[in-house]
BAGU-997421 format. One line per field, with one value per residue: chain; y, x negated, z of N, C-alpha, C in turn. Coordinates in nm, 2 decimals, decimal comma. Layout:
BEGIN
chain <- [A:...]
nnorth <- [Y:...]
neast <- [X:...]
nup <- [Z:...]
canorth <- [Y:...]
caeast <- [X:...]
caup <- [Z:...]
cnorth <- [Y:...]
ceast <- [X:...]
cup <- [Z:...]
***
This chain:
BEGIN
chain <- [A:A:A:A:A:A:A:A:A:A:A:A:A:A:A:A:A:A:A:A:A:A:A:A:A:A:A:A:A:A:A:A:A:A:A:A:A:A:A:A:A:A:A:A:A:A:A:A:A:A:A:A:A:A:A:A:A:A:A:A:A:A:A:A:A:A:A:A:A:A:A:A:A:A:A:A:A:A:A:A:A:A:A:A:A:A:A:A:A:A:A:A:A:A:A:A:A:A:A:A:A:A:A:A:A:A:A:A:A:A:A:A:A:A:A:A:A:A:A:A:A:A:A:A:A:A:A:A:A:A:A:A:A:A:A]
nnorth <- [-4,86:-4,66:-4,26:-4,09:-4,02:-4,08:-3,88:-3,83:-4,01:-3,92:-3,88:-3,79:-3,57:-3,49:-3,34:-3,09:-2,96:-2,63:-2,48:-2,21:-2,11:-1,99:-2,09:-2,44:-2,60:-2,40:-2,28:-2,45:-2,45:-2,75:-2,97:-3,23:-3,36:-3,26:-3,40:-3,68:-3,67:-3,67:-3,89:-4,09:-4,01:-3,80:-3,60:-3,52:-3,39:-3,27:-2,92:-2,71:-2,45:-2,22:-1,93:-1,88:-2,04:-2,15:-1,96:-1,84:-1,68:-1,84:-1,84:-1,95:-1,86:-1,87:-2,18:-2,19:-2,06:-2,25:-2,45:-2,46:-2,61:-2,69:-2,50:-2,41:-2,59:-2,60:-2,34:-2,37:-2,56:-2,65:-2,74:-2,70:-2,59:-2,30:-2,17:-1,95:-1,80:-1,60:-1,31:-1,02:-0,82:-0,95:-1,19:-1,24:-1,04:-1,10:-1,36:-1,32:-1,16:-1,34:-1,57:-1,40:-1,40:-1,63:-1,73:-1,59:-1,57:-1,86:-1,90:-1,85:-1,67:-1,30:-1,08:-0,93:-0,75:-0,95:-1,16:-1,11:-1,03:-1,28:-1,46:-1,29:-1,36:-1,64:-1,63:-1,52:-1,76:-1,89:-2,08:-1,96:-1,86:-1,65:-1,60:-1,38:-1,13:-0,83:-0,64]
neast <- [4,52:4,72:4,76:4,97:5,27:5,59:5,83:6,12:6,24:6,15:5,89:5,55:5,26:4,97:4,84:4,68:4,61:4,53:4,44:4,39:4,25:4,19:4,06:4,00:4,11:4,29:4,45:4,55:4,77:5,07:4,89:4,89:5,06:5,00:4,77:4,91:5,02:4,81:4,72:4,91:4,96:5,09:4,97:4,71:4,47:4,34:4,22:4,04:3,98:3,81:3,85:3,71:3,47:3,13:2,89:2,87:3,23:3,46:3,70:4,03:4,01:3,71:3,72:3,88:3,69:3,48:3,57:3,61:3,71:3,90:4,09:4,13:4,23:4,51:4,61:4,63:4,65:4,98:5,13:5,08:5,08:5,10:5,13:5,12:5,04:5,05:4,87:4,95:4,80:4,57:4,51:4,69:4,57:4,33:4,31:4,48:4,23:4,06:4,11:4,14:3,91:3,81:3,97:3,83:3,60:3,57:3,66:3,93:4,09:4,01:3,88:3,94:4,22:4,34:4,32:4,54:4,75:4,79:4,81:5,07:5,23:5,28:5,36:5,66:5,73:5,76:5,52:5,30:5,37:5,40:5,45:5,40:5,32:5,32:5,12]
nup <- [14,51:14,57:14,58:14,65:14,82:15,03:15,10:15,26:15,10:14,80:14,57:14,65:14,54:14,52:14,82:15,00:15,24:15,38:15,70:15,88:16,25:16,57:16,79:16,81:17,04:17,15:16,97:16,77:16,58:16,56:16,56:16,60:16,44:16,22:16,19:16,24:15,94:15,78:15,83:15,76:15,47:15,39:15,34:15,14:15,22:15,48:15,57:15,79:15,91:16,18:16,32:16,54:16,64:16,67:16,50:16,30:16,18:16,05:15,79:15,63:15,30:15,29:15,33:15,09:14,89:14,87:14,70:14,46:14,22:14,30:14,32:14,08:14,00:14,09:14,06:13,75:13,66:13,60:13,79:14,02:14,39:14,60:14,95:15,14:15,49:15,73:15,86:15,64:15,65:15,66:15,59:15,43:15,20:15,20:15,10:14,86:14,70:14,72:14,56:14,33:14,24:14,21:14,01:13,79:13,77:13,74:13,48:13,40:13,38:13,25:13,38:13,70:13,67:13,49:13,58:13,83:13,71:13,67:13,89:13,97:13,75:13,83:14,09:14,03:13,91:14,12:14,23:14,37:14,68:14,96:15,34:15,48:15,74:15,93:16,19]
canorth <- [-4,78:-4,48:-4,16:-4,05:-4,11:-4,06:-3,82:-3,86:-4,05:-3,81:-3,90:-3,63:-3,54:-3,44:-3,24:-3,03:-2,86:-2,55:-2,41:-2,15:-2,03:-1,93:-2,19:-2,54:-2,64:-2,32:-2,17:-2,53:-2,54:-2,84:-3,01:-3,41:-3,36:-3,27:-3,52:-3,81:-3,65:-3,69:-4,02:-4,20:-3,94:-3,73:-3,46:-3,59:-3,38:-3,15:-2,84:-2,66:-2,31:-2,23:-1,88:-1,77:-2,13:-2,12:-1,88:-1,71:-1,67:-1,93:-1,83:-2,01:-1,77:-1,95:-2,31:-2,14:-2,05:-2,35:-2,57:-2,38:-2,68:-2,78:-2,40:-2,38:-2,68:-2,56:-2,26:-2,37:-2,70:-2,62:-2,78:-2,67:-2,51:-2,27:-2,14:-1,89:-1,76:-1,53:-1,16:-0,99:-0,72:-0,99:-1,38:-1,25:-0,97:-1,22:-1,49:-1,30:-1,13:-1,52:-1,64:-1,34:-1,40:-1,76:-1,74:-1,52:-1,71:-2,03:-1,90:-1,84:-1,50:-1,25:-0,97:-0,87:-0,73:-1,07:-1,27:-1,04:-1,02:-1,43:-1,46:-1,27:-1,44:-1,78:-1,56:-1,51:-1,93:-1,97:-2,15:-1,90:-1,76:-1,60:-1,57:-1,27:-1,05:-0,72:-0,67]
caeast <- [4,59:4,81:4,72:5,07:5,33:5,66:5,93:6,29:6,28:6,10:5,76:5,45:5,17:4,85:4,87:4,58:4,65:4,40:4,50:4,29:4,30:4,05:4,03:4,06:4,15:4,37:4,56:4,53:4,95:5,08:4,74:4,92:5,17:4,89:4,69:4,94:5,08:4,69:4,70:5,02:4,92:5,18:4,93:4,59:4,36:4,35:4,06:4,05:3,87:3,80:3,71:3,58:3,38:3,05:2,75:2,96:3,35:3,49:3,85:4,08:3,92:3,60:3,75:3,89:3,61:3,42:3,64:3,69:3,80:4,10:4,19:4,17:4,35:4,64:4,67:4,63:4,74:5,09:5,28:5,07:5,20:4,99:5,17:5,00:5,16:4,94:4,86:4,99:4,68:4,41:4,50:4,76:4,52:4,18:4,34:4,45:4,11:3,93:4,19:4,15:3,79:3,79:4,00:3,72:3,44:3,61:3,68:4,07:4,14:3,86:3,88:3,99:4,32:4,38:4,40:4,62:4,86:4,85:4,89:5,20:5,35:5,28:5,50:5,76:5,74:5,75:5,39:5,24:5,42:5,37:5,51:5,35:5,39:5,23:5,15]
caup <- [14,62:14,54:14,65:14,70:14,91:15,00:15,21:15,27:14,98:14,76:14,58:14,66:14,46:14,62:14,88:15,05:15,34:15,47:15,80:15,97:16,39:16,57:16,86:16,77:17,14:17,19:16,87:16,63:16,60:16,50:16,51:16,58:16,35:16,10:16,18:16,20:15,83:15,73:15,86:15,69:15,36:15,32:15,30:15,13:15,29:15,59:15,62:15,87:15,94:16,30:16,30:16,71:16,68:16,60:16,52:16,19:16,15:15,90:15,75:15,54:15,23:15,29:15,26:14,93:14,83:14,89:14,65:14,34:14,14:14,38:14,34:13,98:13,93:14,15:14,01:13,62:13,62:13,57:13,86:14,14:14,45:14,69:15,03:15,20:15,55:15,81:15,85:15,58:15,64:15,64:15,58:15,27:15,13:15,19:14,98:14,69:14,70:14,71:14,41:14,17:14,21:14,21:13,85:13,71:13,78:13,72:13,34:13,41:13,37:13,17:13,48:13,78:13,61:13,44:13,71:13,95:13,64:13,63:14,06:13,98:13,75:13,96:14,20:14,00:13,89:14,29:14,25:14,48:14,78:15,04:15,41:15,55:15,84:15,97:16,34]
cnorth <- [-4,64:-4,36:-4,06:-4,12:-4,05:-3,97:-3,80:-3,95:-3,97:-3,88:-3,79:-3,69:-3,56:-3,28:-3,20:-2,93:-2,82:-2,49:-2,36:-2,14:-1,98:-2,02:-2,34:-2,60:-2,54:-2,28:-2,30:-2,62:-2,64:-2,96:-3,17:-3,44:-3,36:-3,37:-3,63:-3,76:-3,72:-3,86:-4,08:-4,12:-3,91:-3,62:-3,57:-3,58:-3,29:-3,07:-2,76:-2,54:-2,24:-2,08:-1,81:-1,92:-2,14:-2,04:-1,80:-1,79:-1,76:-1,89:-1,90:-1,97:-1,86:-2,11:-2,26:-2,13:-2,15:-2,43:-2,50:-2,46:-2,70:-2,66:-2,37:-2,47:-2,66:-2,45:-2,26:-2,47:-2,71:-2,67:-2,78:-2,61:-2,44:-2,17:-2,07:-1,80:-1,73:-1,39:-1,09:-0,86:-0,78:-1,13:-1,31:-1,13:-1,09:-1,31:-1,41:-1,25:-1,25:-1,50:-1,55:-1,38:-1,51:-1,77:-1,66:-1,60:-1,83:-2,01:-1,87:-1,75:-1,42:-1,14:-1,01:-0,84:-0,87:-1,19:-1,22:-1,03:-1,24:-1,46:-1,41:-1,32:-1,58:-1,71:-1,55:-1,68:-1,99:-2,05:-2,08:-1,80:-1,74:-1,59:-1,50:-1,20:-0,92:-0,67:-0,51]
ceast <- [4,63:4,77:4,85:5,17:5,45:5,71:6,03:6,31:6,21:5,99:5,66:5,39:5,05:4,87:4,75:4,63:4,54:4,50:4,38:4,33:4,16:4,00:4,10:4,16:4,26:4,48:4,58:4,68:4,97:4,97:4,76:4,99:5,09:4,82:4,76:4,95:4,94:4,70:4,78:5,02:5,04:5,13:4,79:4,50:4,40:4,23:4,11:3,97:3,92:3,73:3,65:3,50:3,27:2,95:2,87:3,16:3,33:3,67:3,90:4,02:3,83:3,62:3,80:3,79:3,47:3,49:3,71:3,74:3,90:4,18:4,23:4,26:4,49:4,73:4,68:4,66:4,85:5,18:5,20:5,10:5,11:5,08:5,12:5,11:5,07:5,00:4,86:4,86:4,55:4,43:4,55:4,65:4,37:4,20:4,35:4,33:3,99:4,01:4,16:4,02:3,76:3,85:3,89:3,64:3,47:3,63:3,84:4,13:4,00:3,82:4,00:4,16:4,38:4,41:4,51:4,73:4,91:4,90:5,03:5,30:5,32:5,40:5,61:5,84:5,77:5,70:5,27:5,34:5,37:5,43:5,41:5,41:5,29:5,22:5,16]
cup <- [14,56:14,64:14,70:14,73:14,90:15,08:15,19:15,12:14,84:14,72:14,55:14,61:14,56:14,67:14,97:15,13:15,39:15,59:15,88:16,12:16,41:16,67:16,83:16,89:17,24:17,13:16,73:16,64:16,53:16,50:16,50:16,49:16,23:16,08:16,14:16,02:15,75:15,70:15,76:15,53:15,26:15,29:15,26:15,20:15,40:15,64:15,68:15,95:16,10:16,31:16,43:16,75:16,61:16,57:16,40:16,17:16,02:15,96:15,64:15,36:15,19:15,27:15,09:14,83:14,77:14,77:14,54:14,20:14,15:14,29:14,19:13,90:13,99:14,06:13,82:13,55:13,56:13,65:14,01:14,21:14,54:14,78:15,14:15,34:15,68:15,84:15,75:15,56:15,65:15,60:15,42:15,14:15,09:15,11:14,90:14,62:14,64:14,53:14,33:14,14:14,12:14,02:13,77:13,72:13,75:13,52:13,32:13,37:13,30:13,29:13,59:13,80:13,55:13,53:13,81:13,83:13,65:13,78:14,04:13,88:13,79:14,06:14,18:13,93:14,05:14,29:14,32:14,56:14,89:15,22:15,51:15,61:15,85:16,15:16,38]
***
């Protein structure tokens, strides 16, 4: 069984989709559309961070952080893609914050500086973007 599939004709990779809100039964857009996608596996996985449910806040970040293989294989593999698209003062600063980390500790980068130089050129390869706002 193949793990990828198809669209418009098109054959995808593996695809991991994280999407945070804060109520699963209030603010979780798209949530059938995700699911069916899950289902017929045009996306592989689907995580999902929920953060007003619960005893402590979970944010996208935190699925990040949780799965520092996916991330280092995205971002060092050479044909990964990472699409990040929130609050521009807390979703888009909180991820690059997780990822520079996550490349240090994972062995990717030697510092702080070394990774925030490698995020940007991923930026400039359009293998990490962004669609951020500010409210």
């Amino acid at each position: 069984v193949s793990t990828q599939s198809t669209w418009g004709g098109e054959r995808l990779g593996t695809c991991t989709l994280l999407f945070g809100c804060r109520h699963r039964d209030e603010d979780f857009l798209y949530r059938q559309q995700l699911e069916q996608w899950l289902e017929e596996g045009i996306i592989t996985s689907l995580l999902v961070a929920f953060s007003r449910e619960g005893s402590e806040k979970v944010y996208v970040q935190h699925l990040l952080k949780d799965r520092p293989q996916l991330v280092l294989k995205l971002l060092t593999g050479g044909s990964g893609r990472v699409y990040v698209c929130g609050d521009a003062r807390k979703v888009g600063r909180d991820v690059d914050a997780t990822l520079v980390r996550l490349l240090v500790a994972g062995g990717a980068a030697a510092d702080a500086t070394t990774a925030e130089v490698l995020l940007a050129e991923l930026r400039q390869k359009r293998r990490y973007l962004k669609d951020v706002w500010s409210a």
